[in-house]
C-alpha positions as CSV (number, residue, x, y, z in Angstrom):
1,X,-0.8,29.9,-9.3
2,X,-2.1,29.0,-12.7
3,X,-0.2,26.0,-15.3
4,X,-1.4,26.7,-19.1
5,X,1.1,24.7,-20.4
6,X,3.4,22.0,-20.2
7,X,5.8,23.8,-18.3
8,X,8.1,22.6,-15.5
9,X,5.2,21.9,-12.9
10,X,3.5,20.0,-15.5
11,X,6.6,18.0,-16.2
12,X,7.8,17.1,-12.6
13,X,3.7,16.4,-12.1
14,X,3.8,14.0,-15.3
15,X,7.1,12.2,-14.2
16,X,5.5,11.5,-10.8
17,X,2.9,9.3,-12.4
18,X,5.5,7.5,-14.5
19,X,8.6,7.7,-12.8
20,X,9.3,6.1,-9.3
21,X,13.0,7.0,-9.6
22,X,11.7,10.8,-10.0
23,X,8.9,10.2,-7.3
24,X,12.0,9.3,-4.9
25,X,14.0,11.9,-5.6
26,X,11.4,14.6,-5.4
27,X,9.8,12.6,-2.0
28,X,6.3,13.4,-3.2
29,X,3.8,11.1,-5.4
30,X,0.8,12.4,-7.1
31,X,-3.0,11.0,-5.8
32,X,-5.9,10.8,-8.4
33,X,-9.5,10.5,-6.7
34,X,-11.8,11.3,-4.4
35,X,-11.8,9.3,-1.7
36,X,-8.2,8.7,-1.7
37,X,-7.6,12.3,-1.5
38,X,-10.1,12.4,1.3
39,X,-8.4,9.9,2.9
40,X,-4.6,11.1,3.2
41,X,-6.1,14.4,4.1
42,X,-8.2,13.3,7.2
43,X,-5.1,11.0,8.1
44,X,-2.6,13.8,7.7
45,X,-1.0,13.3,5.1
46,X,1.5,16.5,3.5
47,X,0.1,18.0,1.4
48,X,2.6,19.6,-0.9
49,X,0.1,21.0,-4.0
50,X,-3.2,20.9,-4.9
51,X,-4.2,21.0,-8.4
52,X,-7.9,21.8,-9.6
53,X,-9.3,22.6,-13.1
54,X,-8.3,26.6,-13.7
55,X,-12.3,28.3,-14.8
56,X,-14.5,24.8,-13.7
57,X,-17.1,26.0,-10.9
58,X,-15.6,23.6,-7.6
59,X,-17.8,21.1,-5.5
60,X,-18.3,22.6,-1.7
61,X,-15.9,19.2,-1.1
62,X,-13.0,20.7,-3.3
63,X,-13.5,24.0,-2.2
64,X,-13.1,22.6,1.5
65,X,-10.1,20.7,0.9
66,X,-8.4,23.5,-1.0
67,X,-8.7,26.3,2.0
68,X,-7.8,23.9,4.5
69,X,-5.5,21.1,3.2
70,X,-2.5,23.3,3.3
71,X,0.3,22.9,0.1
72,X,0.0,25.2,-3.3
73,X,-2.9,25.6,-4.7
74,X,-2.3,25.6,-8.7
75,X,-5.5,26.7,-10.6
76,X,-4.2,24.2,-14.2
77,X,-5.7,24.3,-17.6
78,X,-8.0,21.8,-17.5
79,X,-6.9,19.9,-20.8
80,X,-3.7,19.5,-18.8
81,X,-5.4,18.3,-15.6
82,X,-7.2,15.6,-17.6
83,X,-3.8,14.2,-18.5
84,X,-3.0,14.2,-14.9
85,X,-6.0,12.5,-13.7
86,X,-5.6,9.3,-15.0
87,X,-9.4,8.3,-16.4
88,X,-10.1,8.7,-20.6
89,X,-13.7,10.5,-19.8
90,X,-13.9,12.6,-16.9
91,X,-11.9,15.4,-15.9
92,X,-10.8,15.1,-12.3
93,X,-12.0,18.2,-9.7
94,X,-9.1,17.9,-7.7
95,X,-5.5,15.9,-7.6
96,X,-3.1,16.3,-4.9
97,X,1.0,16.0,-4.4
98,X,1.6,14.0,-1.2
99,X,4.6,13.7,0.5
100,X,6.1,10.3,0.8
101,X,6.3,9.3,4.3
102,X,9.9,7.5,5.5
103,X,10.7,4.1,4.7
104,X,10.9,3.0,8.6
105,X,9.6,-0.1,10.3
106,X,9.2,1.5,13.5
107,X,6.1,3.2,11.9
108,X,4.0,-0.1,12.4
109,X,2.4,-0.8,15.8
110,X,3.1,-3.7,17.6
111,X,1.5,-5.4,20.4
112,X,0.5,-9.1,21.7
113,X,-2.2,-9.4,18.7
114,X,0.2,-7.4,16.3
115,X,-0.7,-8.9,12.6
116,X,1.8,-7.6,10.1
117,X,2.1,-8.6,6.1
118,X,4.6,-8.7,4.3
119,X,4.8,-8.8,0.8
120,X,7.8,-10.2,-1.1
121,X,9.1,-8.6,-4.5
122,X,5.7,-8.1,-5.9
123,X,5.4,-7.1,-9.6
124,X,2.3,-5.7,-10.3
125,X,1.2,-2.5,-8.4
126,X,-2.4,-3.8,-8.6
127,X,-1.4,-6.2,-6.6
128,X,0.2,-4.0,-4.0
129,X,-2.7,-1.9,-3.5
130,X,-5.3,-4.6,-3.5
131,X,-3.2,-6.4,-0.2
132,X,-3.1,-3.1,1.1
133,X,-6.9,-2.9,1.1
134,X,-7.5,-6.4,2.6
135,X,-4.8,-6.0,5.1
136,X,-6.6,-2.5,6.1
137,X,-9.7,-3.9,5.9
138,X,-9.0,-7.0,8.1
139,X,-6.9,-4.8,11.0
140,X,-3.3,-5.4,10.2
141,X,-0.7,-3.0,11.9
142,X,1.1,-2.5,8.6
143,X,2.4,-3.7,5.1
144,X,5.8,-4.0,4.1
145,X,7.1,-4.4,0.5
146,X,10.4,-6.8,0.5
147,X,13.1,-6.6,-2.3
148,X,13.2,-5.6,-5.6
149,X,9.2,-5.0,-6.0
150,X,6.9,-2.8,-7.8
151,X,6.2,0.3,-6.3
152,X,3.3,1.2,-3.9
153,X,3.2,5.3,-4.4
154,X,2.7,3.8,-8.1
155,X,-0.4,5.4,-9.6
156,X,-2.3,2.1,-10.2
157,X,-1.3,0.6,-6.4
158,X,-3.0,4.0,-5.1
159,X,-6.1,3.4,-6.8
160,X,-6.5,-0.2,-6.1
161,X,-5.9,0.3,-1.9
162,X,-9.2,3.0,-2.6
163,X,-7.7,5.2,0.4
164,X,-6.8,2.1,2.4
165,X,-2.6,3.1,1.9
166,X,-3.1,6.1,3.9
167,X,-4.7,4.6,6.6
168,X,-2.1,1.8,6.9
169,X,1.7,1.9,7.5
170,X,3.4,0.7,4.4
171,X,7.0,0.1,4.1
172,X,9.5,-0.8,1.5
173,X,12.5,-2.6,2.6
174,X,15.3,-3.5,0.5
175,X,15.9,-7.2,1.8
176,X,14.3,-10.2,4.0
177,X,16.9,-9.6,6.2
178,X,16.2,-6.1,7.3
179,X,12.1,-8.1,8.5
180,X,13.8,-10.3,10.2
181,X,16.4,-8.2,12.1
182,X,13.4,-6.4,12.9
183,X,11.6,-9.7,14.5
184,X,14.6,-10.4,16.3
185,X,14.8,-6.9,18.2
186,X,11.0,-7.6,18.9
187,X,11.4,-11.1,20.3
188,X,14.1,-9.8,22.4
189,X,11.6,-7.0,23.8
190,X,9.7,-9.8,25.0
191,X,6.8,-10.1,22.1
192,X,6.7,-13.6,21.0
193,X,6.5,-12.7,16.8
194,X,5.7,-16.2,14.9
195,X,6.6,-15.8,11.3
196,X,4.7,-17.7,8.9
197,X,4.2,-18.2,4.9
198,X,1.9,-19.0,2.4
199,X,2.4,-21.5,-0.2
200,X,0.2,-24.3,-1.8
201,X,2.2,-27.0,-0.5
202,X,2.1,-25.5,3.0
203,X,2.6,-28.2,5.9
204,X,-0.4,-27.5,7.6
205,X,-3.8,-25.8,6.5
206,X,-4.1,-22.0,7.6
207,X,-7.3,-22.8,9.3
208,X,-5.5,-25.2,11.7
209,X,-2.7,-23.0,12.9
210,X,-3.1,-20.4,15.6
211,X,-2.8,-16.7,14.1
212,X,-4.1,-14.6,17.4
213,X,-0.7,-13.7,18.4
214,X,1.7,-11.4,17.0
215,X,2.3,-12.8,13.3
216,X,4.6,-11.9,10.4
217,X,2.3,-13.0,7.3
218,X,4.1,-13.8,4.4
219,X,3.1,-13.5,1.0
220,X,4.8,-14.3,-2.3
221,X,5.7,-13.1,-5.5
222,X,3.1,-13.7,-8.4
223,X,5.3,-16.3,-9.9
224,X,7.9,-17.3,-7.6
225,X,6.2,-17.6,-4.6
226,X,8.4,-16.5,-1.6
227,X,11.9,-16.7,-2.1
228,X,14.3,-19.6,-0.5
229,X,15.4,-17.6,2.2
230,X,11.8,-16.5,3.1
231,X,11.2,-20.2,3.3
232,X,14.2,-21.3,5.5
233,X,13.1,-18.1,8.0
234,X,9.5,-19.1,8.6
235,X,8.2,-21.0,12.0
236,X,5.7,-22.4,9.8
237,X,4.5,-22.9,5.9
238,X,1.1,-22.6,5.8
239,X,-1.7,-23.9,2.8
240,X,-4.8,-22.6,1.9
241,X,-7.0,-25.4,0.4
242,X,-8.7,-25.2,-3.0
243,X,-10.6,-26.9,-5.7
244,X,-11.1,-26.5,-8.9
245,X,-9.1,-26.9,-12.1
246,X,-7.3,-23.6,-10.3
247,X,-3.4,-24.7,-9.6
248,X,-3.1,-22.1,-7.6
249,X,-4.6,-17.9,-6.1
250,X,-3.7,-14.7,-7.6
251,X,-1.0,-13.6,-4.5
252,X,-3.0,-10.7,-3.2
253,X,-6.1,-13.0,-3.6
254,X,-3.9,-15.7,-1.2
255,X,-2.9,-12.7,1.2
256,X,-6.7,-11.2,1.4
257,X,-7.9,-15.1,2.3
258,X,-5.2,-15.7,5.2
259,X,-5.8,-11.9,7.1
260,X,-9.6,-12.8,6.7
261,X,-8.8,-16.1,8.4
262,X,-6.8,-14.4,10.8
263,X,-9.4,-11.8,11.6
264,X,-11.8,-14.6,11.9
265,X,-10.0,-16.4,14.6
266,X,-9.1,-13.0,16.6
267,X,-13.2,-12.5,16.5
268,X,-13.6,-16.0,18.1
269,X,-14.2,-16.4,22.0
């Protein structure tokens, strides 16, 4: 199919960028970039559409993902792709509609050395996608978004987990409640879950407190920190130490520091 203008295809594609309320409704979210794309397709992702530059000669790469990625191909003027694709300069080869996957814990693994993070009412989807990325990168079953949060099919969380949000379960979750309901039906299974926080004023450092068994890692909003009710549900706060005229880390920086020190000690003998 071929898009020369800003017709209805264009629009709903437009609105996914900039709309989540639209992005729910339709179920699908828009993906900008190589090795995302690449990603969510060798995961197995949906594939609803593919979109690619209508007359512009294709990469062996595009041409591969297009016969065998499933979804509607649309061949789109390529002024009107370069809206789409999110970068001033170049003109993207490929951008692909993905569906969004359903909002279920159950879709993390657990297990004894189960490491799950959980992110409460983040605000910037930077953020988002930078924790998903670290928590990836440092083997964590899974992510979940608590409250009233940005968005992590959000355009800008996308690019910032550089592939690393298909590759990891993440979940949104309307309330702290609903985690630990969740905990509670895994204790009761048997798996011993601890549930701990980060905060500067933790009670003990992070690099003192055993993190090789199933954990619940809890991270903060950018401003608040976690919310009074995250604090009264944690077995333990827990500090990360640091210098400096710095009062305090950027929350995904916090996050990426704890899941390295719990990768750490899982490496240890």
């Amino acid at each position: 199919m071929r898009v020369t203008s800003r017709n209805a295809s264009f629009q709903q594609w437009s609105a996914l960028l900039t709309n989540r309320s639209k992005r729910q409704r339709a179920g699908e979210f828009l993906v900008q970039g190589v090795r995302p794309i690449t990603v969510a397709v060798q995961r197995g992702w949906p594939v609803r559409a593919l979109l690619h530059p209508d007359g512009v000669p294709l990469s062996g790469w595009a041409r591969d993902l297009l016969d065998g990625s499933g979804g509607t191909r649309y061949a789109v003027a390529p002024e009107l792709l370069h809206e789409l694709g999110g970068k001033d300069d170049d003109l993207p080869e490929l951008l692909a509609v993905l569906e969004l996957p359903a909002d279920r814990l159950d879709r993390i693994p657990t297990g004894p050395d189960a490491l799950v993070v959980v992110f409460d009412r983040p605000t910037a989807p930077g953020n988002i996608g930078t924790l998903v990325r670290s928590a990836d990168a440092f083997g964590a079953a899974g992510l979940v978004v608590v409250g009233h949060a940005a968005d992590p099919y959000d355009p800008r969380a996308v690019r910032a987990s550089t592939g690393s949000l298909f590759a990891l379960p993440v979940v949104r979750v309307g309330s702290h409640r609903d985690v630990l309901d969740w905990v509670t039906t895994l204790r009761d299974g048997g798996l011993p879950v601890q549930v701990v926080g980060t905060d500067e004023a933790g009670e003990v450092e992070i690099a003192e407190h055993d993190l090789t068994g199933p954990t619940v890692l809890l991270v903060g909003n950018e401003t608040a920190g976690l919310s009074t009710a995250w604090r009264q549900s944690c077995d333990r706060m827990l500090r990360i130490p640091i210098a400096g005229a710095a009062s305090s880390l950027n929350a995904a920086t916090a996050g990426t520091v704890a899941l390295y020190e719990a990768a750490r000690q899982r490496r240890t003998p």
